[in-house]
PAROVO-133568 format. One record per residue (C-alpha): residue in three letters; x, y negated, z negated. Coordinates in Angstrom, 3 decimals. Layout:
{node 'ALA', {X, Y, Z}} ...
end
This chain:
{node 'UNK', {-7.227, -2.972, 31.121}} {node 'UNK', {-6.682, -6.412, 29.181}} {node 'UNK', {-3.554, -7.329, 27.912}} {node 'UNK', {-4.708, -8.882, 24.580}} {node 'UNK', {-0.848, -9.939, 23.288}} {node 'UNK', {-0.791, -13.226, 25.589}} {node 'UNK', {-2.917, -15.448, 22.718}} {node 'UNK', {0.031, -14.778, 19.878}} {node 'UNK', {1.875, -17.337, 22.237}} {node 'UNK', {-0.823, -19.622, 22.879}} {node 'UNK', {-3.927, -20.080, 20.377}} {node 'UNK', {-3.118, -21.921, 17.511}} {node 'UNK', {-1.516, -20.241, 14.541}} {node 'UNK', {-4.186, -21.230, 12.409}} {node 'UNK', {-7.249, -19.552, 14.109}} {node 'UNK', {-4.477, -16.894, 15.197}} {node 'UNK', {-3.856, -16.106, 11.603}} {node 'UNK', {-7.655, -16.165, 10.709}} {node 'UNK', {-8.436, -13.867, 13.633}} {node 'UNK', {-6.127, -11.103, 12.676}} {node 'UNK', {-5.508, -11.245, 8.996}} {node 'UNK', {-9.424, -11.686, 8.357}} {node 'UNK', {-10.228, -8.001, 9.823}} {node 'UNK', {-7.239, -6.819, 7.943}} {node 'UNK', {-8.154, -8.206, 4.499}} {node 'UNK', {-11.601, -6.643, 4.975}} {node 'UNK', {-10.214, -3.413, 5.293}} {node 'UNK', {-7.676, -3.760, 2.123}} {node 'UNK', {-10.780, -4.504, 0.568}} {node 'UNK', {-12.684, -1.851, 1.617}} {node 'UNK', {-10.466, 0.260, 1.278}} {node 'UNK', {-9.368, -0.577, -2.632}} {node 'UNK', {-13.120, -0.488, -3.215}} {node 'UNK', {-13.191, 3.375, -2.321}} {node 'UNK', {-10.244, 4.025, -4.797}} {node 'UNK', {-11.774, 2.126, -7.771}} {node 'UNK', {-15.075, 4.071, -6.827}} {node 'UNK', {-12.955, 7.223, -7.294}} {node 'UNK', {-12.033, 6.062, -10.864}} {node 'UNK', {-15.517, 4.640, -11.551}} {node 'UNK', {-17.713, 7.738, -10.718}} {node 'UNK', {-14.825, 9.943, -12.461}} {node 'UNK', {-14.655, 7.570, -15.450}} {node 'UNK', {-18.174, 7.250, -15.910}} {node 'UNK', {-19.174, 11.325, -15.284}} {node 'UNK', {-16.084, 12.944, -16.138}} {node 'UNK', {-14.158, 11.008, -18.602}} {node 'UNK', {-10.780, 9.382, -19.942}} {node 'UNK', {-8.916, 12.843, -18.912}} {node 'UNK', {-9.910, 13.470, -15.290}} {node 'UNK', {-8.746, 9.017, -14.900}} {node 'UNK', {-5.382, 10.175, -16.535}} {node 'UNK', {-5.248, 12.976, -14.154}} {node 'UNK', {-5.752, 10.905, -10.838}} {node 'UNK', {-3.675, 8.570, -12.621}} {node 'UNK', {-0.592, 11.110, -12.602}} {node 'UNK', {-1.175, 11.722, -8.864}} {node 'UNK', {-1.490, 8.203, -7.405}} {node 'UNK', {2.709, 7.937, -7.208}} {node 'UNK', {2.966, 10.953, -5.417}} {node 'UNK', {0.347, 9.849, -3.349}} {node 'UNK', {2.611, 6.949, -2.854}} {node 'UNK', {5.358, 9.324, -1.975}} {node 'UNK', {3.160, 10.390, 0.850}} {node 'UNK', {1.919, 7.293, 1.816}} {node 'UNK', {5.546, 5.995, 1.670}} {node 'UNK', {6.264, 8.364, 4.965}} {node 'UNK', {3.596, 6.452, 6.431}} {node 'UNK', {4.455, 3.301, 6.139}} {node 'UNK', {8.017, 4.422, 7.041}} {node 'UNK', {6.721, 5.266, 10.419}} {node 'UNK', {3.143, 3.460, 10.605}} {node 'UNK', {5.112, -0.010, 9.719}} {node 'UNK', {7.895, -0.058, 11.442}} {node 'UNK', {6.218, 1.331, 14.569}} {node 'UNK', {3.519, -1.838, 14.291}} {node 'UNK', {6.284, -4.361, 13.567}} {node 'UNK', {8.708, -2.805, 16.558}} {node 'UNK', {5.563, -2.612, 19.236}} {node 'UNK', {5.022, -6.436, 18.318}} {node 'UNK', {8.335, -7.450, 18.999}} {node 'UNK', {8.231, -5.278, 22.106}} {node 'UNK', {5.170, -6.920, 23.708}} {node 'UNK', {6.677, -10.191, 23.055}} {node 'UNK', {9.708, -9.149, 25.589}} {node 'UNK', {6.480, -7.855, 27.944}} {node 'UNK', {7.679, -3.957, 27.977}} {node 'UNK', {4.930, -1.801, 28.195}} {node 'UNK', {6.415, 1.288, 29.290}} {node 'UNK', {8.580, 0.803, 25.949}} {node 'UNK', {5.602, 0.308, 24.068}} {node 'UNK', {3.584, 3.848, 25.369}} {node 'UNK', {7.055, 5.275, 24.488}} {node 'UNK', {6.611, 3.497, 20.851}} {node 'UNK', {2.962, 5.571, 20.470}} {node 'UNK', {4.411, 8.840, 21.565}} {node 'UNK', {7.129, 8.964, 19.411}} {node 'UNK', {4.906, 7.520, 15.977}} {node 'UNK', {2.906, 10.595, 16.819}} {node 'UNK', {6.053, 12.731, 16.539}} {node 'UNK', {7.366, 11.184, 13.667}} {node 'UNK', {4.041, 11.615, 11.967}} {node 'UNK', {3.412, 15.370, 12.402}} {node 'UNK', {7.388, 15.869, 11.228}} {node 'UNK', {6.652, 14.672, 7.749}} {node 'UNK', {3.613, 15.552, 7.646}} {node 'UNK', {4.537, 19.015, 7.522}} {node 'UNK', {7.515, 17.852, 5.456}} {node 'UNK', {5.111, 16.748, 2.557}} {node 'UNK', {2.802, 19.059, 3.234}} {node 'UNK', {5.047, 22.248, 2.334}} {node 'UNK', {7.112, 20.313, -0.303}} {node 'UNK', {3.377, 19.910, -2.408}} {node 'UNK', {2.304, 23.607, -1.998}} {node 'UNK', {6.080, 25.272, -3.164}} {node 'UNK', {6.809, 22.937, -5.722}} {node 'UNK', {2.899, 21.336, -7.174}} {node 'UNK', {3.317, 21.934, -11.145}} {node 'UNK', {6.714, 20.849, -11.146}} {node 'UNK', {6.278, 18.079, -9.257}} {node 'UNK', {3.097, 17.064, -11.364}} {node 'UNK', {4.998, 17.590, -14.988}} {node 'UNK', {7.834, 15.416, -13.559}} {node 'UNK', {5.187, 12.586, -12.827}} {node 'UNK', {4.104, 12.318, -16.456}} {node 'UNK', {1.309, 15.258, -16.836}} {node 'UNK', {0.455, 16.750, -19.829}} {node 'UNK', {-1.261, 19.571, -20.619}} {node 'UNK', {-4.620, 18.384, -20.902}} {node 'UNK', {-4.668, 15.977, -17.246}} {node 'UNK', {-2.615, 18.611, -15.354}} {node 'UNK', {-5.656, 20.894, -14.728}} {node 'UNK', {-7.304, 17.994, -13.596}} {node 'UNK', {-4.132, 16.596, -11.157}} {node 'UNK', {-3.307, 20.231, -9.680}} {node 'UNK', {-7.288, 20.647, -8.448}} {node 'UNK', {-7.209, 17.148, -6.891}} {node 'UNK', {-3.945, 17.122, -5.310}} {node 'UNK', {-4.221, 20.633, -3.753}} {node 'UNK', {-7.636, 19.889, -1.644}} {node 'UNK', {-6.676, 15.918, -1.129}} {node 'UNK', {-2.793, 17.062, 0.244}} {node 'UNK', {-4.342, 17.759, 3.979}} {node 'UNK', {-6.430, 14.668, 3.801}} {node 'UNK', {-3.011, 12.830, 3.335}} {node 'UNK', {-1.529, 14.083, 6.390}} {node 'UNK', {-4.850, 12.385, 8.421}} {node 'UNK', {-4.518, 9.404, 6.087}} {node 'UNK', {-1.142, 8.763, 7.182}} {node 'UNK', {-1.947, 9.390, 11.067}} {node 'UNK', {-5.310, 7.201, 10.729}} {node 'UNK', {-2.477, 4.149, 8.983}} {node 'UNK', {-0.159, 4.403, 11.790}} {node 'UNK', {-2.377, 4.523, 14.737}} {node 'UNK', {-4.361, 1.509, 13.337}} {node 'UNK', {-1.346, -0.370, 12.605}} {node 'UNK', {-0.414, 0.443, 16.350}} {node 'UNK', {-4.137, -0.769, 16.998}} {node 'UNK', {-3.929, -3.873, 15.285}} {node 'UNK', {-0.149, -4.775, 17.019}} {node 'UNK', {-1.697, -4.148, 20.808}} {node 'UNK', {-4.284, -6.896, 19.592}} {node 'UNK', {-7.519, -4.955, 18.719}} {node 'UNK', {-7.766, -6.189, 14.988}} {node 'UNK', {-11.016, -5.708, 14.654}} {node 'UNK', {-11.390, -2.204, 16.008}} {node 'UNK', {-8.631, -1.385, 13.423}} {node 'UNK', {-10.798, -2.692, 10.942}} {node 'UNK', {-13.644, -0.988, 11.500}} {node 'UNK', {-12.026, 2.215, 11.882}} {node 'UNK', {-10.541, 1.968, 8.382}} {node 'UNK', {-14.404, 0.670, 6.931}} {node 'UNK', {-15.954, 3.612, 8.530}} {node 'UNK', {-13.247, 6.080, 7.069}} {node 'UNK', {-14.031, 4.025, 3.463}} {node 'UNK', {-17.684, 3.790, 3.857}} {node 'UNK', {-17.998, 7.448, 4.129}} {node 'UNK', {-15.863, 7.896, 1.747}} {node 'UNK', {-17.831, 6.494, -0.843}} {node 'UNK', {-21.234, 8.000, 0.343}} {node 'UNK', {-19.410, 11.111, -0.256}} {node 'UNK', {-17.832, 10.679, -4.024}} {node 'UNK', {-21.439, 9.382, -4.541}} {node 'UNK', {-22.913, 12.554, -3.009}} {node 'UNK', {-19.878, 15.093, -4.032}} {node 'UNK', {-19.197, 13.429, -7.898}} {node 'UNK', {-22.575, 12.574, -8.916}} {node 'UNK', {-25.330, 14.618, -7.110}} {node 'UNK', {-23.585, 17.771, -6.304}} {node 'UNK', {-21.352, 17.559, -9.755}} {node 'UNK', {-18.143, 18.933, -8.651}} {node 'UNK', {-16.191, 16.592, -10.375}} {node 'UNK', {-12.260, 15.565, -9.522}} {node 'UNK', {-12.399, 18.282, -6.286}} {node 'UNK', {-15.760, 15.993, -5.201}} {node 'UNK', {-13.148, 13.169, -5.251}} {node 'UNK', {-10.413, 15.046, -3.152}} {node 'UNK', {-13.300, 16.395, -0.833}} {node 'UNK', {-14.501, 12.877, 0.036}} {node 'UNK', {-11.374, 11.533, 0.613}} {node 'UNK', {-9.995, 14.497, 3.251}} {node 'UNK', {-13.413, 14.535, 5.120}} {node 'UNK', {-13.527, 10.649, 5.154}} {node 'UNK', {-9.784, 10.737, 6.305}} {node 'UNK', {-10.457, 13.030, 9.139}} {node 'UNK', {-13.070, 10.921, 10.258}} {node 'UNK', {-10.582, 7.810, 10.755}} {node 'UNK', {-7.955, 10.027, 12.378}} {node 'UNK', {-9.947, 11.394, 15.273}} {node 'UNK', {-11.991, 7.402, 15.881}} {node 'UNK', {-8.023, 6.383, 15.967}} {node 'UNK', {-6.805, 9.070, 18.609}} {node 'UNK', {-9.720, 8.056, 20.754}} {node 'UNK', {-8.722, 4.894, 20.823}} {node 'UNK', {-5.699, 5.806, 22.547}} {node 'UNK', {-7.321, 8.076, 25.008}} {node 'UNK', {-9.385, 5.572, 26.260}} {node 'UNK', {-8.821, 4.121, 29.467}} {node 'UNK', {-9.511, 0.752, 28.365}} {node 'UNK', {-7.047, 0.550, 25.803}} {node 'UNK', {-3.820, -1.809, 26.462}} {node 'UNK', {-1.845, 0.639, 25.383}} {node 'UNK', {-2.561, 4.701, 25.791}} {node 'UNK', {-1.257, 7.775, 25.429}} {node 'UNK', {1.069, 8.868, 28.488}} {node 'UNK', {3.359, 11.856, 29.008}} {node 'UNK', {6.272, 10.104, 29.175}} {node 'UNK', {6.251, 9.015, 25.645}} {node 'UNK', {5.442, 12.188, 24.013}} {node 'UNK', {9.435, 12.474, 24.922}} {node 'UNK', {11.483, 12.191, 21.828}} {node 'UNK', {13.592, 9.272, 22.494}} {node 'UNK', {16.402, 8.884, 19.210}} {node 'UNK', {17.237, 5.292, 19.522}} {node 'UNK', {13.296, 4.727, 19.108}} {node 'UNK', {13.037, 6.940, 15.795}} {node 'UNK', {16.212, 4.862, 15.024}} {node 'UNK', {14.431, 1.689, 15.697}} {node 'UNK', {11.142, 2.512, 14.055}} {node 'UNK', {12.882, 3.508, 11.097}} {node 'UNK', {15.076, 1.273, 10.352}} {node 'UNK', {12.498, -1.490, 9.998}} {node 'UNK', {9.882, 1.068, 7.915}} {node 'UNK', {12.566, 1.740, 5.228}} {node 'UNK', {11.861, -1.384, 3.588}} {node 'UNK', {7.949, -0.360, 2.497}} {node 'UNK', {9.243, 3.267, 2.642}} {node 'UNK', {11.943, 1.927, 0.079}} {node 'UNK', {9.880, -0.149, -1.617}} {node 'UNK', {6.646, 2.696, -1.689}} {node 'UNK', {8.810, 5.799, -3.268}} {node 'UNK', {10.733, 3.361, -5.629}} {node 'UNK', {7.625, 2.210, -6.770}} {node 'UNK', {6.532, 5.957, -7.372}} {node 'UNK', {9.690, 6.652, -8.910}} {node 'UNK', {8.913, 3.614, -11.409}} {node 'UNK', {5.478, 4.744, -11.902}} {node 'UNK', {6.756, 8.118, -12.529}} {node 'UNK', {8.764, 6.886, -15.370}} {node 'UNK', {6.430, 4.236, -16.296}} {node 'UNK', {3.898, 7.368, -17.235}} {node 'UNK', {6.277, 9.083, -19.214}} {node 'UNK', {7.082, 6.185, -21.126}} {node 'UNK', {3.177, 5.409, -21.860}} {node 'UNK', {2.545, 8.738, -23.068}} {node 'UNK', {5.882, 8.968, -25.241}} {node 'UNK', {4.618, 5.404, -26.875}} {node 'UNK', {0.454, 5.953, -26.632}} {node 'UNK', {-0.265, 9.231, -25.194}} {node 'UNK', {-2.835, 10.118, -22.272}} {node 'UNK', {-5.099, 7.242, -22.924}} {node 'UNK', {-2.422, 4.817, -22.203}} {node 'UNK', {-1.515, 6.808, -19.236}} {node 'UNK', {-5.574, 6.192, -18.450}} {node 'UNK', {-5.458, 2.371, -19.339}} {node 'UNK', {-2.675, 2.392, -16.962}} {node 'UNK', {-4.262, 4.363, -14.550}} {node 'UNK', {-7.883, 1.624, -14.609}} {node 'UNK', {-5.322, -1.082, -14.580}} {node 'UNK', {-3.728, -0.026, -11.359}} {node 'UNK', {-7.418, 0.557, -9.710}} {node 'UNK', {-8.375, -2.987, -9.825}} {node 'UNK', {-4.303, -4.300, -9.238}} {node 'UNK', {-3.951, -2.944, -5.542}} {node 'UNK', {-7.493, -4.741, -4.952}} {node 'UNK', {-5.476, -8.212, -5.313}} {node 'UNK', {-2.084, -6.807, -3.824}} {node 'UNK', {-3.765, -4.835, -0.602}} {node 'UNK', {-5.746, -8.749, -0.011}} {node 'UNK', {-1.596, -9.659, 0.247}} {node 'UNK', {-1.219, -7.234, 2.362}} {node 'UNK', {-3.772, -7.721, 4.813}} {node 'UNK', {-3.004, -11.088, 5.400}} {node 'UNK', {0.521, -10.132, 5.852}} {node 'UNK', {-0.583, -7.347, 7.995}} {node 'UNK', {-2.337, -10.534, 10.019}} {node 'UNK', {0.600, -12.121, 10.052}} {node 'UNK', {2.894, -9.466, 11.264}} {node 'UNK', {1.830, -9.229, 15.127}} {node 'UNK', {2.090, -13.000, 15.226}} {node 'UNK', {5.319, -13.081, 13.665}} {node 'UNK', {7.020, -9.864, 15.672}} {node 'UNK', {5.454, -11.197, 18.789}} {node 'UNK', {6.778, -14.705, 18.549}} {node 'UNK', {10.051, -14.174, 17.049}} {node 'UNK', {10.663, -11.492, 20.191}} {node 'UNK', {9.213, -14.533, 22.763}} {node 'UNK', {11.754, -16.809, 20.664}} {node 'UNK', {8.780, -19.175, 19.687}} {node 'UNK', {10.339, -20.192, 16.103}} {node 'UNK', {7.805, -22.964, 15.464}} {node 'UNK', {5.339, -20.692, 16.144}} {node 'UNK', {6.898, -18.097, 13.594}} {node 'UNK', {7.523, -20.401, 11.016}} {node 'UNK', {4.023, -22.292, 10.908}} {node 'UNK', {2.382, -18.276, 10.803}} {node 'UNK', {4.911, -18.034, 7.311}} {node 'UNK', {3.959, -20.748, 5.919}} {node 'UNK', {0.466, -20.069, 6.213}} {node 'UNK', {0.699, -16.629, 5.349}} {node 'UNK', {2.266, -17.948, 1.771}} {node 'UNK', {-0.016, -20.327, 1.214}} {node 'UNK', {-2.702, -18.095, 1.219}} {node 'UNK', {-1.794, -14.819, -0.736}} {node 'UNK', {-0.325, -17.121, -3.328}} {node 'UNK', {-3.887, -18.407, -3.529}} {node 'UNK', {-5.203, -14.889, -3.893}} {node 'UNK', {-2.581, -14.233, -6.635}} {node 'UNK', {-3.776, -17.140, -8.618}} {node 'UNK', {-7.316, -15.964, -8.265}} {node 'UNK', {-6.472, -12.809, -9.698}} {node 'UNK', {-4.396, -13.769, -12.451}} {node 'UNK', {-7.394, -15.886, -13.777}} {node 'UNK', {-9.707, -12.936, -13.622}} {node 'UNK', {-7.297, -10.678, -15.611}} {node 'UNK', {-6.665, -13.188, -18.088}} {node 'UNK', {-10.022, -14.367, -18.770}} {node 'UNK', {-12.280, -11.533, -18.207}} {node 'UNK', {-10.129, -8.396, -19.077}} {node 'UNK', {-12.278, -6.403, -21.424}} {node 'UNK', {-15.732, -6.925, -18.707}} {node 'UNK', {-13.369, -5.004, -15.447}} {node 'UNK', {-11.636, -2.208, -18.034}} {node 'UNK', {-15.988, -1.312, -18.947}} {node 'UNK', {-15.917, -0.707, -15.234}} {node 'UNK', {-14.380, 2.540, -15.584}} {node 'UNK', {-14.752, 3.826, -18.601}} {node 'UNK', {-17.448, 3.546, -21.937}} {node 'UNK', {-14.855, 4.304, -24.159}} {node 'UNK', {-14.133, 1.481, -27.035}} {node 'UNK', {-10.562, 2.712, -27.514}} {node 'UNK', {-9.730, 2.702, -24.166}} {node 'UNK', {-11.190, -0.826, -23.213}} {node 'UNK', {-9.066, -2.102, -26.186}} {node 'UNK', {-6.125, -1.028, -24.850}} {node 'UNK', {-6.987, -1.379, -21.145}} {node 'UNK', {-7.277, -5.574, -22.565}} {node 'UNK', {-3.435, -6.289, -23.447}} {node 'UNK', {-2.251, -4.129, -20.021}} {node 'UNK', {-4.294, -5.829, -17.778}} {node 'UNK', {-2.888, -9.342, -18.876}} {node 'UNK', {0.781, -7.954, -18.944}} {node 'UNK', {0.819, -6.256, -15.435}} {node 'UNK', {-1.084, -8.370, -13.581}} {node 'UNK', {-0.884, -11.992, -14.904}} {node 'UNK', {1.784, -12.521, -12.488}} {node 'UNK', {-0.056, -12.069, -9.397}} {node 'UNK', {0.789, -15.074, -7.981}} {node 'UNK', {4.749, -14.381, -8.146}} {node 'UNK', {3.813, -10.966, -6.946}} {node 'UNK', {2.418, -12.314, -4.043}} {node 'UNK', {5.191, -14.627, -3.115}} {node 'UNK', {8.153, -11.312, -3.416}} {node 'UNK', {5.497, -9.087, -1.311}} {node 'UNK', {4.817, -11.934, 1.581}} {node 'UNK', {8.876, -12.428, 1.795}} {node 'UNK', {9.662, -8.624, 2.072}} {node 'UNK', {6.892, -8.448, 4.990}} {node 'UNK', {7.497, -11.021, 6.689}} {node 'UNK', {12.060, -9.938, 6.944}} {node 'UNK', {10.262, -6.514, 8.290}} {node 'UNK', {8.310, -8.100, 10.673}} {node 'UNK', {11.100, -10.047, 12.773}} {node 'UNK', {13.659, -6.753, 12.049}} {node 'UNK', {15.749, -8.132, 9.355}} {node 'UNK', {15.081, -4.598, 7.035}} {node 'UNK', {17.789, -5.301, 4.780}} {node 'UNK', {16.828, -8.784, 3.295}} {node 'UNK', {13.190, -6.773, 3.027}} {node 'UNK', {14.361, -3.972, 1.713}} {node 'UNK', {16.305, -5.755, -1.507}} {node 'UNK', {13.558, -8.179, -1.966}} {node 'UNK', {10.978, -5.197, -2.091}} {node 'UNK', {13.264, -3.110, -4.291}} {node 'UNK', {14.830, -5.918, -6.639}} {node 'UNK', {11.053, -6.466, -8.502}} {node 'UNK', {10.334, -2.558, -9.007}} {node 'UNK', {13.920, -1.089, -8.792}} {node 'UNK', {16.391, -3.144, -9.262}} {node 'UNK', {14.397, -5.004, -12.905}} {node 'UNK', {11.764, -2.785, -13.812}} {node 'UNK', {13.816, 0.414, -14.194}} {node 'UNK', {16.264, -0.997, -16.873}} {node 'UNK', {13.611, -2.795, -18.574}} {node 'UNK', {11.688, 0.211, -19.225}} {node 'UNK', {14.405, 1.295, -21.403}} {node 'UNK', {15.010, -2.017, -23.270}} {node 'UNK', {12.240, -3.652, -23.922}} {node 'UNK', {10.025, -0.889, -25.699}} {node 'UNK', {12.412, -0.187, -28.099}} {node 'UNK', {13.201, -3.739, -28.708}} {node 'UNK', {9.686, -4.707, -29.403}} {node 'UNK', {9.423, -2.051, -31.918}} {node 'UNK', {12.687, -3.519, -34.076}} {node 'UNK', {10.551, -6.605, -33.691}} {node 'UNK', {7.652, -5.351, -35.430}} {node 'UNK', {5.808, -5.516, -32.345}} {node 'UNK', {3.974, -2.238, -30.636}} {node 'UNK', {6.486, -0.448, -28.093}} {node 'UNK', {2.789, 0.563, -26.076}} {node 'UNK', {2.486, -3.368, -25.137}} {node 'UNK', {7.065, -3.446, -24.740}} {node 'UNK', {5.972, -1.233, -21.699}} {node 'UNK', {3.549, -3.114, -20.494}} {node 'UNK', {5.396, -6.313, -20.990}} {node 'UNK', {8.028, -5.160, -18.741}} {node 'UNK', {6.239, -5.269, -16.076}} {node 'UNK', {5.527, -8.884, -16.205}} {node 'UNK', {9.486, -9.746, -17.161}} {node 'UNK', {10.197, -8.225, -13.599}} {node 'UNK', {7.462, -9.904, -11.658}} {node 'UNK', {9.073, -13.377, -12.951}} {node 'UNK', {13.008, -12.308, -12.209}} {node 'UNK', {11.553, -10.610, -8.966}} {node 'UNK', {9.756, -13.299, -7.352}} {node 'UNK', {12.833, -15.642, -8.156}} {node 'UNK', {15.562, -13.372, -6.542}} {node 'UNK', {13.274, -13.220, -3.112}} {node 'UNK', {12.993, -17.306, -3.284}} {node 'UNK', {17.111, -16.708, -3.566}} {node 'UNK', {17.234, -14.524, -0.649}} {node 'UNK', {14.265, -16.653, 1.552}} {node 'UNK', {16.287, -19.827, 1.583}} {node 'UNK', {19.440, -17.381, 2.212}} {node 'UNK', {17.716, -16.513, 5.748}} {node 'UNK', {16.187, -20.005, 6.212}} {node 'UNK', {18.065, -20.105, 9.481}} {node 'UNK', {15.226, -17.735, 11.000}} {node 'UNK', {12.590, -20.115, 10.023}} {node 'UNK', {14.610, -22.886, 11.562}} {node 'UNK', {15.727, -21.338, 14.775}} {node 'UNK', {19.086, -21.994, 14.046}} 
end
């Protein structure tokens, strides 16, 4: 059994950061090319509806995946910080009592969805015409979500004892299939939306059992023993309290989303809700690339900051910055150049690629400034300051968004302008103020960077 931990003191952050955020960012990619296919096949064999449909479901999947990050994150980022002090009874403790966490809310969400599923739906922004479409989705993909969030944590555990590439490839294998079966499900078989939910709960369970095995194997750094199956309550404590910041940040953003639907369809009806739903397909592709360099940079950070290596911690931030702000600018220049060519993607619709044009430049031409609020909030959650990372996670979607929603829509329209592109204009107004209040809370922590 090797401990793999000891180079996150040692090997230069540089090739450090390259060796663990370059097997995460392939499986961001991966993984947000499986969830455009979804839209793609669905746009292209279904239509505008059935996009508008999965549209309406993809905050409460959020919800759900919110639990998993609540656990799956702060689980990673405490097991890094853990290692780093050299405890690895503390750490099988760690694994045992993820795996507890999980199943809770798993059965949490799990009978929440099947008591309360139109309600819930109609609250999100579904209409009559894309709730039929939502409702047979959500019902077959609910179980898949439950192994989607176990396949997250355990990978994220993966990743944090040092195997970043077999995280990786668990996550491609769970993608790849999933796409050979929306192919195989949506297009040869016809069965529509359910082909969709099908492929993603057969692909899910598929990552979830190549993750358990990981754990089970003796060669693994870190297993699965007895005595952390015991539920230990300062360890939920601690694994919680540094997951509430993308648990925070994850429902909020559902919330927003929620209301963001509503306030498409009250100002352009379901095909705005659908230009907003193609939109948000190709948007995660440049945010998840954020996130799997921060997820690269999270071991590196937890470890070092719990060895007390502050150089090391702040040369791994730096770098970290530096690079998704690159991968922001990057995808600002695609949305504002080549809009109309990524919205034909999805859909053959004229109507809907004209208004797909004006949303793509509104919500994502700040992708750089996005970049910069998401790599602060990770990188506070990674060294277990979940208070700075909560408010800089919440202040862009929450604390900006939300209010905005209700002023600038109306305001355009006394303007003369469209209230439709008011919406959509909010959401680059609270990328600006957003990226600007985490600067303002950064240099208000600076004292981590600098060891004092």
């Amino acid at each position: 059994m090797e401990d793999k931990t000891k180079e996150f003191e040692s090997k230069p952050i540089a090739a450090l950061l390259w060796q663990y955020a370059l097997p995460a960012v392939i499986t961001q990619i991966i993984a947000s090319v499986y969830n455009i296919c979804d839209r793609v096949f669905l746009g292209q064999c279904v239509g505008a509806l059935a996009i508008a449909g999965l549209a309406v479901t993809m905050p409460i999947m959020n919800i759900v995946h919110a639990f998993g990050s609540l656990v799956g994150a702060g689980a990673g980022a405490r097991l890094s910080i853990v290692l780093g002090k050299r405890d690895i009874n503390w750490a099988e403790n760690i694994l045992g009592n993820t795996m507890l966490l999980t199943f809770f809310f798993g059965a949490l969400f799990l009978s929440t969805w099947y008591g309360f599923s139109n309600q819930i739906l109609s609250m999100f922004g579904a209409s009559a015409e894309t709730i039929g479409y939502a409702k047979t989705y959500m019902d077959i993909v609910m179980p898949g979500m439950f192994l989607t969030t176990l396949s997250f944590n355990l990978t994220g555990l993966i990743r944090s004892s040092g195997y970043a590439k077999k995280s990786m490839w668990i996550t491609v294998i769970g993608a790849l299939i999933n796409i050979a079966l929306d192919a195989l499900f949506i297009f040869a078989l016809d069965w529509g939306i359910a082909g969709a939910a099908w492929a993603t709960t057969l692909s899910m369970a598929v990552s979830s059992v190549l993750s358990i095995a990981h754990f089970i194997d003796k060669k693994s750094f870190i297993r699965f023993k007895r005595h952390g199956w015991k539920p230990r309550f300062y360890i939920f404590r601690n694994i919680l309290a540094i997951g509430i910041s993308p648990f925070s940040m994850n429902v909020a953003g559902s919330a927003v989303v929620a209301l963001l639907n509503n306030q498409l369809l009250n100002y352009g009806g379901d095909n705005a809700v659908a230009a907003n739903g193609i939109v948000n397909s190709f948007g995660p592709l440049v945010i998840m690339l954020v996130l799997g360099v921060c997820q690269g940079m999270q071991p590196i950070a937890g470890y070092n900051y719990g060895a007390g290596r502050n150089d090391r911690l702040r040369q791994v931030f730096l770098m970290a910055m530096k690079c998704n702000i690159t991968i922001g600018i990057v995808g600002s220049l695609l949305v504002l150049f080549v809009p109309r060519y990524l919205a034909m993607a999805f859909t053959h619709e004229d109507e809907l690629i004209t208004m797909c044009v004006p949303a793509f430049r509104l919500v994502l031409g700040m992708s750089p400034l996005i970049a910069v609020t998401i790599t602060n909030s990770q990188f506070f959650q990674s060294i277990d300051k979940p208070w700075v990372a909560i408010v800089t996670s919440l202040s862009r979607q929450v604390l900006i968004l939300t209010p905005l929603l209700y002023i600038i829509p109306p305001m355009a329209e006394q303007m003369g302008f469209s209230g439709l592109y008011g919406v959509f204009a909010c959401c680059t107004t609270s990328d600006i103020l957003g990226a600007a209040l985490a600067m303002f809370l950064l240099k208000s922590q600076i004292h981590v960077l600098r060891g004092k």
